[in-house]
C-alpha positions in Angstrom: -7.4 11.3 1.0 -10.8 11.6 2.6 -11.1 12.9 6.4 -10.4 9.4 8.5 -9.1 8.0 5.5 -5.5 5.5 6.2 -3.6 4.0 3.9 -2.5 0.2 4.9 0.8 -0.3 2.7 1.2 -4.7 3.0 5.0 -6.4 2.0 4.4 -10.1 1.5 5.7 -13.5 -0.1 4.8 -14.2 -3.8 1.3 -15.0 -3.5 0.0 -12.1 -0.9 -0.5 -14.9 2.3 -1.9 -13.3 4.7 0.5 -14.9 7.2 3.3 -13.5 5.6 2.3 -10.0 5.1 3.9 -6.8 7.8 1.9 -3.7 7.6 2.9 -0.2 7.7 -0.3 2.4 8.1 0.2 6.1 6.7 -2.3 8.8 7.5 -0.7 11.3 5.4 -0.6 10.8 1.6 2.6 13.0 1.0 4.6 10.8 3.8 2.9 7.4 1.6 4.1 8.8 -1.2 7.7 9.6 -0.1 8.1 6.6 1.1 7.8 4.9 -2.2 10.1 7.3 -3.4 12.3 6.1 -1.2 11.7 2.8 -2.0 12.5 3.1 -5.5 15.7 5.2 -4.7 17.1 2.6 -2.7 15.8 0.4 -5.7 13.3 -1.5 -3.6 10.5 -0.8 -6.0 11.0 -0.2 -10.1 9.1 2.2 -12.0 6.5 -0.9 -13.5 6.6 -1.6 -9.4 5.1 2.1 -8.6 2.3 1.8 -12.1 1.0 -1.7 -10.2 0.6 -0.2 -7.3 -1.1 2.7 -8.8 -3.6 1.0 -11.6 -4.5 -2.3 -9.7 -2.8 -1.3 -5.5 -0.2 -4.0 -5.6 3.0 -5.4 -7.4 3.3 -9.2 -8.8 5.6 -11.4 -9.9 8.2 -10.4 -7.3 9.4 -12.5 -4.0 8.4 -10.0 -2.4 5.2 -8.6 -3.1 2.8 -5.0 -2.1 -0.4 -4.3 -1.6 -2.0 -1.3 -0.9 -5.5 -0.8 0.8 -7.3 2.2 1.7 -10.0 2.2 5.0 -11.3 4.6 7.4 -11.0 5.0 10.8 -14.0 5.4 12.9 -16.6 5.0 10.1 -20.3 6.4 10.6 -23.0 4.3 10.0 -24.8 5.2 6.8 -28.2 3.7 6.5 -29.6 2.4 3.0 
């Protein structure tokens, strides 16, 4: 993760409404990461589950669906 970097980690219905979605934020990529460990122990997520969210940052076909998002807090203003 880059310096101001968050990870937003989204549960939501079947088709990722934003109404439906609850939000989690991580600012450490080892906690992120145990946490979907823990998911999958407690068999929340499956090991295709974990590749979604890795290749394209969120899991479908499910009732309930993740999404993962990256942004940064406080950006600086980068002129082009």
């Amino acid at each position: 993760m880059e310096e101001n970097e968050v990870i937003l980690f989204y549960s939501c219905k079947a088709w990722h409404n934003r109404d439906s979605m609850d939000l989690g934020v991580f600012t450490d990529k080892n906690a992120f990461e145990q946490y979907l460990k823990d998911m999958k122990k407690d068999k929340k997520l499956s090991n295709d589950d974990i590749k979604e969210l890795e290749n394209i940052g969120q899991t479908q076909g499910r009732r309930l669906n993740y999404q993962i998002m990256k942004e940064f807090l406080n950006p600086v203003y980068k002129q082009t």
